[in-house]
C-alpha positions in Angstrom: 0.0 0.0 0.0 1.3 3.4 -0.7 2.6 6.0 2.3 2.6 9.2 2.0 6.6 10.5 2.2 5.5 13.3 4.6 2.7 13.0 6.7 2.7 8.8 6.3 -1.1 8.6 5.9 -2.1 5.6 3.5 -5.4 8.2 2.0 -4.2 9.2 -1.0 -5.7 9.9 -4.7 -4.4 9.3 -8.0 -6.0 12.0 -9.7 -3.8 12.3 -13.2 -2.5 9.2 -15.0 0.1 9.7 -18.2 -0.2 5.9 -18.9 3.3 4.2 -20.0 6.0 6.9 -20.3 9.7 6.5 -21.3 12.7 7.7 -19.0 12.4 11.7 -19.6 16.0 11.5 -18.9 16.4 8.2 -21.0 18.3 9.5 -24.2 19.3 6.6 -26.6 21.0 5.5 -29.3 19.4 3.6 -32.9 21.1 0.5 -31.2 19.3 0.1 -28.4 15.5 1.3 -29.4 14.5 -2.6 -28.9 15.7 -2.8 -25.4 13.6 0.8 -24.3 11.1 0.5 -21.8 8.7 2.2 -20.7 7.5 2.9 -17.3 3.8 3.7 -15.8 3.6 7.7 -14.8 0.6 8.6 -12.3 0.5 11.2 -10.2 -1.3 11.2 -6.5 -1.8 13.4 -3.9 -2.0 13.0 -0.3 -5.1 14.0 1.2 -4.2 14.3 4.9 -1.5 16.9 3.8 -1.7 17.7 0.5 2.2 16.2 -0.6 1.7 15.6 -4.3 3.9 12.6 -5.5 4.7 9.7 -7.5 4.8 5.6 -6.3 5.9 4.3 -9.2 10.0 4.1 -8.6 12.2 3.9 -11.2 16.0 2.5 -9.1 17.8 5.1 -8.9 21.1 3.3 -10.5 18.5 2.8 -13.6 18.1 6.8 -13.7 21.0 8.3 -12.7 24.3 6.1 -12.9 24.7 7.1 -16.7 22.9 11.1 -16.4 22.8 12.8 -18.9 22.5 16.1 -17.5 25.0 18.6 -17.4 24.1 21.6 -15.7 26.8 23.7 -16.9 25.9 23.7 -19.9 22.9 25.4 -19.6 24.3 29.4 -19.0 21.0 30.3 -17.1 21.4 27.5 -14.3 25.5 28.5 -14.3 24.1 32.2 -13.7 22.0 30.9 -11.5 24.2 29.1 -9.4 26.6 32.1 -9.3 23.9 33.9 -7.5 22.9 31.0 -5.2 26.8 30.7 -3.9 26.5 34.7 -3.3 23.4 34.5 -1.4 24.6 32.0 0.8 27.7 33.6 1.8 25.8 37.1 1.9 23.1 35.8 4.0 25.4 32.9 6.0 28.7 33.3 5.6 29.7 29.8 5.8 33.0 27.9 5.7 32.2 24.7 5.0 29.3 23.4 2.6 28.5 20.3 1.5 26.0 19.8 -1.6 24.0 16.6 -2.3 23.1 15.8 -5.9 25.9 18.3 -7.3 25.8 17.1 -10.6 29.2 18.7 -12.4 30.0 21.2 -9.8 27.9 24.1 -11.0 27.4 25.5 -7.3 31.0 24.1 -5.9 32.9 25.9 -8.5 31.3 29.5 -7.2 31.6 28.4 -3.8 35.3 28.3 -3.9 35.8 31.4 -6.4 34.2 32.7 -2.8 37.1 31.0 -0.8 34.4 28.6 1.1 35.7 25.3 1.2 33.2 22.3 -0.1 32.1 19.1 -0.6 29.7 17.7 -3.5 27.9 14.5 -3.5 26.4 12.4 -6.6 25.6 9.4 -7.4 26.4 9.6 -10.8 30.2 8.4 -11.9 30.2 10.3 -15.0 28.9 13.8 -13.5 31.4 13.9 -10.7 34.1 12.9 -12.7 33.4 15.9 -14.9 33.4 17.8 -11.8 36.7 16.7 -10.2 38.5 16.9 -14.2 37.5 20.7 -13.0 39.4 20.0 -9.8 36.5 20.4 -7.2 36.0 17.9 -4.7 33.3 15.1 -5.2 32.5 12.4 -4.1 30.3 9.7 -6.1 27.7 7.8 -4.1 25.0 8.5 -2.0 24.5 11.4 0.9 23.4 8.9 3.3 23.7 9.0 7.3 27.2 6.8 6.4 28.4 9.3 3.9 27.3 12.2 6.3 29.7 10.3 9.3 32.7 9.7 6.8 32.6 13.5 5.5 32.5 14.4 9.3 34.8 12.3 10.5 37.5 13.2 7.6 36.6 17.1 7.6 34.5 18.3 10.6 30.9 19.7 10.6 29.5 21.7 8.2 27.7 25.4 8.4 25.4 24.5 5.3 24.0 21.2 3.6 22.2 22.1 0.8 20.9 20.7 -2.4 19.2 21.9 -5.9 17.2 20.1 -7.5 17.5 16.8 -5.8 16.0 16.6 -2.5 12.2 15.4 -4.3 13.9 12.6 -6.3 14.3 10.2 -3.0 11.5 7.6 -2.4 12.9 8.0 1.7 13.7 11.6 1.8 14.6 10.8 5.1 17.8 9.4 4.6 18.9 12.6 3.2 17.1 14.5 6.5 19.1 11.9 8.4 22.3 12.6 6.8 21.9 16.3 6.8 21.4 15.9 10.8 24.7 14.2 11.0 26.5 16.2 9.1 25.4 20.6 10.4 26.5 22.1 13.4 24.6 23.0 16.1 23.3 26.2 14.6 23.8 24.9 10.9 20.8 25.0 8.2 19.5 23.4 5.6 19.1 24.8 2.4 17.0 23.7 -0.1 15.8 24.3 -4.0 13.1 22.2 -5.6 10.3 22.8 -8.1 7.8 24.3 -6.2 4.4 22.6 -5.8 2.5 26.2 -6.2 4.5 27.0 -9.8 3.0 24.0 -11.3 -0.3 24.8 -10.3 0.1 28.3 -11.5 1.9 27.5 -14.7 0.0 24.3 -15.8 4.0 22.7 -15.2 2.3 18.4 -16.3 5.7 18.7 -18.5 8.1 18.5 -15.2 6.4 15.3 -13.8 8.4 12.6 -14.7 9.6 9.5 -13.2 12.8 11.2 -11.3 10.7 13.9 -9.6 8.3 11.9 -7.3 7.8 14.8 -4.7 6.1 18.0 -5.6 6.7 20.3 -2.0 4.9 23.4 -1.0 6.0 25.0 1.8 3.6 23.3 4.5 3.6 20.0 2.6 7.6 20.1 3.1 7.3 21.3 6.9 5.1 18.2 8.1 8.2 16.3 6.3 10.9 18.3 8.1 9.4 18.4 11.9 9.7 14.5 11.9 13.3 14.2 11.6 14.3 17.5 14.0 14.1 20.0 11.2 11.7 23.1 11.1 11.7 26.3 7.9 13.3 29.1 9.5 13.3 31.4 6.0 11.2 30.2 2.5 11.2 32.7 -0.9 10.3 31.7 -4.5 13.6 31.5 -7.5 13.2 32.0 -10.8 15.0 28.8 -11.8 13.1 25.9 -13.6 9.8 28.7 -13.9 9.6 29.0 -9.9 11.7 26.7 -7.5 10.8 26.8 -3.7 14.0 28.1 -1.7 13.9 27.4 1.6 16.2 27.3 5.0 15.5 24.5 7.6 17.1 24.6 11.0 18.3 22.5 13.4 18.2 24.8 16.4 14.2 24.4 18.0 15.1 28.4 19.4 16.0 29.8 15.8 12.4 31.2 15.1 10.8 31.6 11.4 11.0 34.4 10.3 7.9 36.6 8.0 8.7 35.0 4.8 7.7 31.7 6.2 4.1 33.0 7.8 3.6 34.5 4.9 4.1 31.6 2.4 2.0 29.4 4.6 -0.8 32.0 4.8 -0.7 32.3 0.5 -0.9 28.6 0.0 -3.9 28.2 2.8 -5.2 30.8 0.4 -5.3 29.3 -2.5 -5.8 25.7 -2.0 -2.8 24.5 -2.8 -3.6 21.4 0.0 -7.1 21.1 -1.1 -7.8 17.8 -3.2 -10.1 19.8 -5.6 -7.6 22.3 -7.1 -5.5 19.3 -8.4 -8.1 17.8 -9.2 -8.8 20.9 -11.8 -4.8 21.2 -12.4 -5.3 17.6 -14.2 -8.3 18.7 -16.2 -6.3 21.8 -17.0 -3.4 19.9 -17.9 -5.5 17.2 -20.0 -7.1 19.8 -22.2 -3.9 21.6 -22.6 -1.8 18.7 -24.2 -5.1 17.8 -26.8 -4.5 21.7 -27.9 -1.4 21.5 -28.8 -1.2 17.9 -29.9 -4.6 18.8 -32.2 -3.1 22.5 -33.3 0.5 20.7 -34.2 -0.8 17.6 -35.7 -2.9 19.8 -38.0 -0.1 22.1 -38.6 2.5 19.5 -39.9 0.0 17.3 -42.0 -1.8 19.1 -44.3 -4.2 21.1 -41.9 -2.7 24.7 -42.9 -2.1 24.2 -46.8 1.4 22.7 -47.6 3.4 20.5 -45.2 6.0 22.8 -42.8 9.7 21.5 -42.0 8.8 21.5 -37.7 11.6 21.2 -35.2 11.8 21.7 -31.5 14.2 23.3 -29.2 15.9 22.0 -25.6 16.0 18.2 -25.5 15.0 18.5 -21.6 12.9 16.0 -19.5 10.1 18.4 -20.2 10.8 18.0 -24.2 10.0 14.0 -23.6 7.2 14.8 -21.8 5.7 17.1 -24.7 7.2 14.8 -27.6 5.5 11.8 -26.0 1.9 13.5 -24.8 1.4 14.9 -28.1 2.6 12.0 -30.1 5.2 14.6 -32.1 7.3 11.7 -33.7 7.1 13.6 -36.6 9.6 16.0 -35.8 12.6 16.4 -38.0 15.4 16.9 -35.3 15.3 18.3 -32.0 18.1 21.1 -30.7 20.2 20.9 -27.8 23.8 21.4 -27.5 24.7 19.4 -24.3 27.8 17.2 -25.4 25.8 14.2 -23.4 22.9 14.4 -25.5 23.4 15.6 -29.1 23.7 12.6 -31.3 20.8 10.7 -29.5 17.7 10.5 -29.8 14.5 11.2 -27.9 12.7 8.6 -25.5 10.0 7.0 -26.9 9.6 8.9 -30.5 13.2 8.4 -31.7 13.7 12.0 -32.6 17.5 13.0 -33.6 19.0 15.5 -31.4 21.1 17.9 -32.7 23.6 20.8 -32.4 22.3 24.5 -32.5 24.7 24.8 -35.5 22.1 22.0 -37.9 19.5 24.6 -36.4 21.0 27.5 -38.3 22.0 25.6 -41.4 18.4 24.0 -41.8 16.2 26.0 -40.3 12.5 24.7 -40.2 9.6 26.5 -40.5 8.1 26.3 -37.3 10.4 25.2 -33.7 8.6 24.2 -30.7 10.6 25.7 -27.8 9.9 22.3 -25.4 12.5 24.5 -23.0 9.8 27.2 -23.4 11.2 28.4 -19.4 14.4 29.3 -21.7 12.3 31.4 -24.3 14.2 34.8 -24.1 17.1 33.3 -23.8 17.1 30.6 -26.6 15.5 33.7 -29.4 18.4 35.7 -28.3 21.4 33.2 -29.4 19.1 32.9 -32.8 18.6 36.1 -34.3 18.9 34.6 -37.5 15.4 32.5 -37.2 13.6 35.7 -38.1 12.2 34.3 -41.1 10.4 30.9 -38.6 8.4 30.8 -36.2 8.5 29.6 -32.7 5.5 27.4 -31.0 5.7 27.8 -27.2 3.5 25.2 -26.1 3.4 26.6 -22.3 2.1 28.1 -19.4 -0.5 28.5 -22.7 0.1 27.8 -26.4 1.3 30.6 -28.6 3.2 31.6 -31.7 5.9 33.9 -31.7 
């Protein structure tokens, strides 16, 4: 029977199902299409608390031992990170920080440009290599409570654990709560990023629930989860990364109060219903009506619908784009852009589209390109003034041509 990760009540609803889905992080090559498979997708929520999440695990070797994701490649989430490692000094001032789920050093690279000595964590061989050929210091394996007692052992408490992007991809997020315990001070924090619950629901966000993100926090969803293993929000705000990531500070300390950023975010999502079974219930008709627009308007588009039949290409070969590609049925795609080193020369899960450079883009350009990394708009018509002549499809929050 399935437990809810925070609150551990067994009431729970599935309220929207995405049937059999590939890995959205499962690039491949023309050789191994027969071996693919293809995983069930539904999404519940809890309703005791509110946590939305996902039961059906993927093992975690199976997702991430082989990841394809580099984040330094992407120049917003290096900017990003820039500004993260700034903040936490500004705010913190710490001298020692370990990060879980560091992928290639992004934030551990700023960190020490800062002169604050850290510690990344992954469990994927290939990402941490990339981050130690950059001479940073990670470690491959998991930030468990025997990790935590090595690191502490070997270097002494830290000021900060923090991690972006990784904390809602653990089936027992208490192992890293338990780990994080080991490894603070006594007046140490927390800090964590994750795609926050209340930016889905505001930007229709279906296209970031994927296998490898089975928890989907708000604030008070995340605090019944933190009070059980000695943790309580002492600061919360909302990031612009990923189209509106939750930050927020957890302490150790039971006397360091909250401060008004945390009243205030619990009083907001009271207000709008963000633990209320009904408004998912609506974000999954929302979301079901959205995907037959643009799989109707696209389908139409690229087969005769609209007079003569368009060269169509997309842009950002992201878990989102596997989402889209695969909802929509797009295998008719001609190639799909991205230039991550891991990933051009593949080809999308489930529809077998080729990925490519940004320089095939600008050779060949198509007549219409769906920006699947439509959180990246500004940024991806700025390095392509050149695509004056096409037309971009952004698909989301609603559908639109540009």
């Amino acid at each position: 029977m399935n437990q809810c990760r925070a609150c551990l009540s067994t009431d729970l609803e599935l309220f929207l199902d995405f049937g059999m889905q590939p890995l959205a992080g499962g690039f491949l090559t023309k050789e191994q299409i027969p071996q693919e498979q293809k995983y069930p997708l539904r999404i519940y929520v809890c309703q005791e608390c509110g946590l939305v999440q996902i039961f059906d695990v993927i093992p975690p070797s199976t997702l991430f031992d082989n990841y394809l994701f580099s984040s330094s490649t992407v120049q917003y989430l290096v900017n990003h990170f820039v500004n993260y490692a700034k903040w936490l000094n500004d705010n913190y001032h710490p001298e020692f920080v370990i990060e879980f789920g560091c992928n290639d050093g992004v934030l551990l690279e700023p960190l020490a440009k800062l002169g604050i000595r850290s510690i990344g964590v992954d469990i994927s061989q290939n990402i941490t290599e990339m981050a130690r050929g950059r001479g940073l210091n990670a470690i491959t394996g998991y930030f468990d409570y025997s990790m935590a007692r090595d690191i502490r052992k070997k270097y002494g408490t830290a000021d900060i654990v923090t991690g972006s992007n990784a904390f809602p991809h653990n089936d027992v997020p208490g192992i890293i709560l338990n780990a994080a315990h080991e490894m603070l001070k006594d007046n140490g924090h927390l800090v964590l990023e994750m795609m926050y619950a209340g930016s889905l629901l505001e930007k229709l966000q279906w296209d970031s629930m994927y296998h490898e993100h089975l928890n989907y926090f708000c604030l008070s969803t995340l605090e019944v989860l933190l009070q059980r293993y000695g943790f309580h929000a002492v600061h919360a705000e909302i990031v612009p990364m990923h189209a509106g990531s939750l930050r927020v500070v957890c302490a150790v300390n039971e006397s360091e109060y909250p401060d008004a950023t945390v009243t205030e975010m619990f009083r907001k999502e009271m207000a709008d219903g963000y633990q209320v079974m009904d408004t998912w219930r609506k974000f999954a008709t929302d979301c079901k009506r959205q995907i037959k627009v643009v799989k109707d308007v696209l389908f139409d588009l690229t087969h005769g619908g609209y007079g003569d039949f368009p060269r169509i290409a997309a842009y950002g070969a992201s878990g989102r784009a596997t989402m889209w590609l695969n909802a929509c049925n797009m295998d008719y795609l001609e190639y799909i852009v991205d230039e991550s080193q891991l990933r051009a020369g593949k080809l999308m899960p489930g529809v077998y589209t080729p990925i490519v450079y940004p320089a095939r883009f600008e050779k060949y350009p198509p007549s219409f390109c769906v920006v699947t990394a439509w959180n990246y708009f500004e940024q991806i018509r700025q390095k392509h003034p050149e695509f004056e002549g096409g037309i971009w499809v952004l698909p989301a929050p609603e559908m639109r041509f540009v």
